[in-house]
MARBA-3410 file (N, C-alpha, C, O; in Angstrom, 1 decimal):
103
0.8,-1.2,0.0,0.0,0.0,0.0,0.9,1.2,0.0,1.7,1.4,0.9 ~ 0.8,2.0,-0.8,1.1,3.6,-0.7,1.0,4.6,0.6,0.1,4.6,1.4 ~ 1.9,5.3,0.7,1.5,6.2,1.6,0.5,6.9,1.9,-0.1,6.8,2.9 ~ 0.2,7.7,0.8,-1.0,8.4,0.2,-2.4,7.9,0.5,-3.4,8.5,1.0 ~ -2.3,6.6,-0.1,-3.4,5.7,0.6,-3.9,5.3,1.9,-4.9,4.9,2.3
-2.6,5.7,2.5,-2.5,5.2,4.0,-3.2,6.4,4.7,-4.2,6.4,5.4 ~ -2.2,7.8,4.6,-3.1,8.9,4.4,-4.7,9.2,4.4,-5.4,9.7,5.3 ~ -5.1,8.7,3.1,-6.4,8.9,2.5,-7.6,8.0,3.5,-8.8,8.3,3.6 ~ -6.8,6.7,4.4,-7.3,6.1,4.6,-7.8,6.2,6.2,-8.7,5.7,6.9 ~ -6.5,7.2,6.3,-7.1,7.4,8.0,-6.2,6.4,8.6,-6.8,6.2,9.7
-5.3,5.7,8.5,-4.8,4.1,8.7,-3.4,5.1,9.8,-2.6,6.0,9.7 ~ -3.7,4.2,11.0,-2.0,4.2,11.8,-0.7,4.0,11.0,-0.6,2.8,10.7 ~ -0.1,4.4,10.8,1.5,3.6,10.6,2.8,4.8,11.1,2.8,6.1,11.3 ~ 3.9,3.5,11.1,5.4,4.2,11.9,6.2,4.3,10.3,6.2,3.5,9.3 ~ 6.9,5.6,10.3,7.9,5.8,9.1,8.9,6.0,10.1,8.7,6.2,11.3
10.3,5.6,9.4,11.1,6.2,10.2,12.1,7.0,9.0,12.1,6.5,7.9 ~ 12.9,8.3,9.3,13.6,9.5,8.5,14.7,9.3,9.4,14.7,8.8,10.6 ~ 15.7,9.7,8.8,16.8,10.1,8.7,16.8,11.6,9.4,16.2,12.4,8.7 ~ 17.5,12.2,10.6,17.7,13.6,11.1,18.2,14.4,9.4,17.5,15.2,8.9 ~ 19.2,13.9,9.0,19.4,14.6,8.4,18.3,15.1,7.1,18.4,16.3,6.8
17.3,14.1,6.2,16.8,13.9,5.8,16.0,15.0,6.1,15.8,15.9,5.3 ~ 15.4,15.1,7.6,13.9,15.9,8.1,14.7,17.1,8.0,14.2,18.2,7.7 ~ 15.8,17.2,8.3,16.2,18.5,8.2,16.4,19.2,6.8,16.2,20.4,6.6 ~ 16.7,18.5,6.0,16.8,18.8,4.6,15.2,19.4,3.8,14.9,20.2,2.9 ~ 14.3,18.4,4.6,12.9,19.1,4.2,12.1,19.9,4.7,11.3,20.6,4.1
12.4,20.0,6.0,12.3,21.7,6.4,13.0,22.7,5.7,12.4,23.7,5.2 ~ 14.0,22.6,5.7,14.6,23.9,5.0,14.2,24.3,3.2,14.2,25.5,2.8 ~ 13.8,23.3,2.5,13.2,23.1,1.2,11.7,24.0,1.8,11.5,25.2,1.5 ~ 10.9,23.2,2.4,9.7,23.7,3.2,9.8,25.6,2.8,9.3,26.3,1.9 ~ 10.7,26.0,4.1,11.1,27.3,4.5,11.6,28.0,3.1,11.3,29.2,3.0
12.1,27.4,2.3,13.2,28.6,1.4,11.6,28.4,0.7,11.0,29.5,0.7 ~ 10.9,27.4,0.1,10.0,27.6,-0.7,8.9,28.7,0.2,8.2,29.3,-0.6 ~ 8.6,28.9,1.3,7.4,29.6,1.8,8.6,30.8,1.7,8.2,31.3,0.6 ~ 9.4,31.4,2.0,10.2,32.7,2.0,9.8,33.3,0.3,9.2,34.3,0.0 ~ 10.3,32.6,-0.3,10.0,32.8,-2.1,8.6,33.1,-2.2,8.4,34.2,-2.8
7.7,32.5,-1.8,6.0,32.3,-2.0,5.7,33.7,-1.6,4.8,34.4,-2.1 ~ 6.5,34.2,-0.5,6.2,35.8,0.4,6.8,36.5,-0.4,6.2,37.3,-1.0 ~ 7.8,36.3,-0.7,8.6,37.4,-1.7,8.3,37.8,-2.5,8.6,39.0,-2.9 ~ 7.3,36.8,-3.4,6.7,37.3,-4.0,5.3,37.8,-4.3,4.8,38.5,-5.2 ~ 4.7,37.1,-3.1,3.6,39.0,-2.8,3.9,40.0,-2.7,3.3,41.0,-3.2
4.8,39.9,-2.0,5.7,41.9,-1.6,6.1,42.3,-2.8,6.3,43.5,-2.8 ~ 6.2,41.7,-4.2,6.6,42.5,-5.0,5.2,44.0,-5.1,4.0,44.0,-4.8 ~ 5.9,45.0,-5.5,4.9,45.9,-5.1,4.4,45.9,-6.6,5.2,45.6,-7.6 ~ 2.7,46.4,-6.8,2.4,46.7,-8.1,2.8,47.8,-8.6,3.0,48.8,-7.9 ~ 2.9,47.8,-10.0,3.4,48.7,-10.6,2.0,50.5,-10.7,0.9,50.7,-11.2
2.8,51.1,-10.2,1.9,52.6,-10.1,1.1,52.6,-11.7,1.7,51.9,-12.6 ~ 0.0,53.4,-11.9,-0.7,53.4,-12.7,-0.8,55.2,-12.9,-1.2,55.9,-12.0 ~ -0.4,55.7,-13.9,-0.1,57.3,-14.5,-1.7,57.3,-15.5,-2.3,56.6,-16.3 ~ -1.9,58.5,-14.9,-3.1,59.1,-16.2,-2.2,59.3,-17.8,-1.0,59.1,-17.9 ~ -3.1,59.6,-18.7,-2.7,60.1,-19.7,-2.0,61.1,-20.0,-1.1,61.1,-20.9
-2.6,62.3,-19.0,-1.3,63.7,-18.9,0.3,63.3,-18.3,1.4,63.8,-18.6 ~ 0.2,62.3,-17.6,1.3,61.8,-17.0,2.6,61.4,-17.9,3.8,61.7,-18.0 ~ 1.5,60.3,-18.6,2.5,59.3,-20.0,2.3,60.6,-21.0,3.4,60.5,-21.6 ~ 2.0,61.3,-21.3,2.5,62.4,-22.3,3.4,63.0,-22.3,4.1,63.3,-23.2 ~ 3.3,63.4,-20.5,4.9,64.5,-20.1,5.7,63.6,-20.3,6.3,63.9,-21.3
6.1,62.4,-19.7,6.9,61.3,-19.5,7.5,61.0,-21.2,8.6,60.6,-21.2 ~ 7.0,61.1,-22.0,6.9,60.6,-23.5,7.2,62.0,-24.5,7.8,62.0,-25.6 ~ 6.9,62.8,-23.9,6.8,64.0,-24.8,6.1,63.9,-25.9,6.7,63.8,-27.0 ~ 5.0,64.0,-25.6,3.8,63.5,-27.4,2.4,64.0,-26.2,2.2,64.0,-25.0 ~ 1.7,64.4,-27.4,0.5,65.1,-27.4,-0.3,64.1,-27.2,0.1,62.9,-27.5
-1.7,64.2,-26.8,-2.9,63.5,-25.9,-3.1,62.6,-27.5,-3.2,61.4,-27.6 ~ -3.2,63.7,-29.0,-3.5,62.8,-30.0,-2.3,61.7,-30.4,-2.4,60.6,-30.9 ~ -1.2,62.2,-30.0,-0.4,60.8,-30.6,-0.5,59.5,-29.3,-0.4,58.3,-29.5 ~ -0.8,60.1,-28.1,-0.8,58.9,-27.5,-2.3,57.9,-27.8,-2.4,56.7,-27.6 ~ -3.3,58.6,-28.1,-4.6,58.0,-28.1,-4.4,57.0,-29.8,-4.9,55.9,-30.0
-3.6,57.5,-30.6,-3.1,57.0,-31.5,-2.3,55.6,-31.5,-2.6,54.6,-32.1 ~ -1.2,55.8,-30.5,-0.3,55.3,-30.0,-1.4,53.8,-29.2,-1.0,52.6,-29.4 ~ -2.3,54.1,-28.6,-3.4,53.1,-28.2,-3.6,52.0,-29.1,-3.4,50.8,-29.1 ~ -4.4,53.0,-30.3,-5.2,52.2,-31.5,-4.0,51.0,-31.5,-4.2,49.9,-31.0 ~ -2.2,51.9,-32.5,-1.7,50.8,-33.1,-1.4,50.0,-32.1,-1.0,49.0,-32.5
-1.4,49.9,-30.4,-1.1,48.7,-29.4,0.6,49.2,-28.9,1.3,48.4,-28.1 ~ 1.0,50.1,-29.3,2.1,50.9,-29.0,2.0,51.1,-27.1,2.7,50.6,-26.3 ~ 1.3,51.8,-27.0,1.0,52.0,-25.4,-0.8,51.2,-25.7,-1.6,51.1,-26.6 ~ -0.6,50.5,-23.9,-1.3,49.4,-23.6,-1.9,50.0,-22.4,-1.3,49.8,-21.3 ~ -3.3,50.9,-22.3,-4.0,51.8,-21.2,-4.7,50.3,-20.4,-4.8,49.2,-20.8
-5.1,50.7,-19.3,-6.0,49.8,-18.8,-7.5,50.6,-18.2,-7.4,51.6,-17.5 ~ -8.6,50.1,-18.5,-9.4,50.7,-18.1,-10.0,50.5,-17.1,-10.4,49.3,-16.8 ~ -10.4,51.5,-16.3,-11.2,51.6,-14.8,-12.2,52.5,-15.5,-12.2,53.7,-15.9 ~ -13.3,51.1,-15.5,-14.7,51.9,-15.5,-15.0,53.3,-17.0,-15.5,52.8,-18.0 ~ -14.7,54.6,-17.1,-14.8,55.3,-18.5,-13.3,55.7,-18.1,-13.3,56.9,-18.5
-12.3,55.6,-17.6,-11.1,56.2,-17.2,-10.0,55.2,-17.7,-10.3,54.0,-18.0 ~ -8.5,56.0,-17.9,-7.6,55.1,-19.0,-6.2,55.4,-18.3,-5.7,56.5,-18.2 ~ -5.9,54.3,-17.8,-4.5,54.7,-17.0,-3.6,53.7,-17.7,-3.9,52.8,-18.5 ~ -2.4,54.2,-17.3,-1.0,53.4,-17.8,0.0,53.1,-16.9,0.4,53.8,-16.0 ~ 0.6,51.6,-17.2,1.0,51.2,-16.3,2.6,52.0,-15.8,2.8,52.9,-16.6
3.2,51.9,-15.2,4.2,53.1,-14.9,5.6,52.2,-15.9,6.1,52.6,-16.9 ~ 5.8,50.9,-15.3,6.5,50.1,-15.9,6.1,50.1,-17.3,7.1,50.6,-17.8 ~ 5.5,49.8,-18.0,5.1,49.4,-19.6,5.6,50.8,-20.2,6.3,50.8,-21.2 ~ 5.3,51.9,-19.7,5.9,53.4,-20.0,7.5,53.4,-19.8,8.2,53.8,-20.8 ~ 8.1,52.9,-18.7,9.2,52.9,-18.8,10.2,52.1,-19.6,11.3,52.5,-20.1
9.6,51.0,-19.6,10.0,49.7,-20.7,9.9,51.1,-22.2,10.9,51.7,-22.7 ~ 8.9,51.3,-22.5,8.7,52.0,-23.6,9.4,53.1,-24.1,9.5,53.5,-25.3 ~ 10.2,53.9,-22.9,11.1,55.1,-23.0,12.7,54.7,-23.4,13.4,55.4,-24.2 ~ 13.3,53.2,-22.6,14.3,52.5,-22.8,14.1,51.7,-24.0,15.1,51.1,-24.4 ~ 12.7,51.8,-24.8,13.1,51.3,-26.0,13.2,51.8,-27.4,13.4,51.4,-28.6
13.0,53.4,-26.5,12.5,54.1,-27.6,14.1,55.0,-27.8,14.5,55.5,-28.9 ~ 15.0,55.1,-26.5,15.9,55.4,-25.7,16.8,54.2,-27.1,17.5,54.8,-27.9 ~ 16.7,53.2,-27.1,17.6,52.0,-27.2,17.7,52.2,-28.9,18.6,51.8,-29.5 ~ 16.7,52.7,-29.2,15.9,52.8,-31.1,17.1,54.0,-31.4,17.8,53.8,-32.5 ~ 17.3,54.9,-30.7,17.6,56.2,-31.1,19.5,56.3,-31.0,20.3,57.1,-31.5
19.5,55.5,-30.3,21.6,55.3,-30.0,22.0,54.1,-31.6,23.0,54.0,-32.3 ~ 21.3,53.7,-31.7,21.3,52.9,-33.2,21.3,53.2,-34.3,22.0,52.7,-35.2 ~ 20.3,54.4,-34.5,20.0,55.5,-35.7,20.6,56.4,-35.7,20.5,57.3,-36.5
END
């Protein structure tokens, strides 16, 4: 019979481990729940209005609403409101940054 089964079954039994063994799976345990937290805490990325990504970009309300259509900048909508992610703008300045040392 399987452990699992034994488990599933409600059933008594004796295992015996190795010290060093149990200690190896605690610490696997621990590093994996430290990682699992870490990455909640990553913080979300701030969300800029439209006037924001324009200063940031230097382009007019029409090139960015433009910039929407062709999928250039990626708004997200709250409800009739259009925000941008802070990150996807910055990605977008380093690549526009990256376009321009080449040309």
């Amino acid at each position: 019979m399987k452990l699992i089964e034994l488990i599933k079954e409600n059933q008594e039994f004796s295992i015996s481990v190795k010290a060093k063994e149990l200690k190896e799976l605690f610490e696997e345990i621990a590093k994996s729940k430290k990682s699992d937290e870490a990455k909640k805490e990553e913080p979300a990325s701030k969300l800029l209005t439209a006037e924001n990504v324009c200063k940031m970009l230097s382009i007019s309300r029409v090139t960015l609403w433009d910039w929407d259509k062709k999928g250039i900048t990626k708004p997200i909508r709250l409800g009739n409101l259009k925000r941008y992610q802070q990150s996807d703008i910055e990605q977008l300045i380093q690549k526009k940054g990256g376009e321009n040392e080449t040309h």
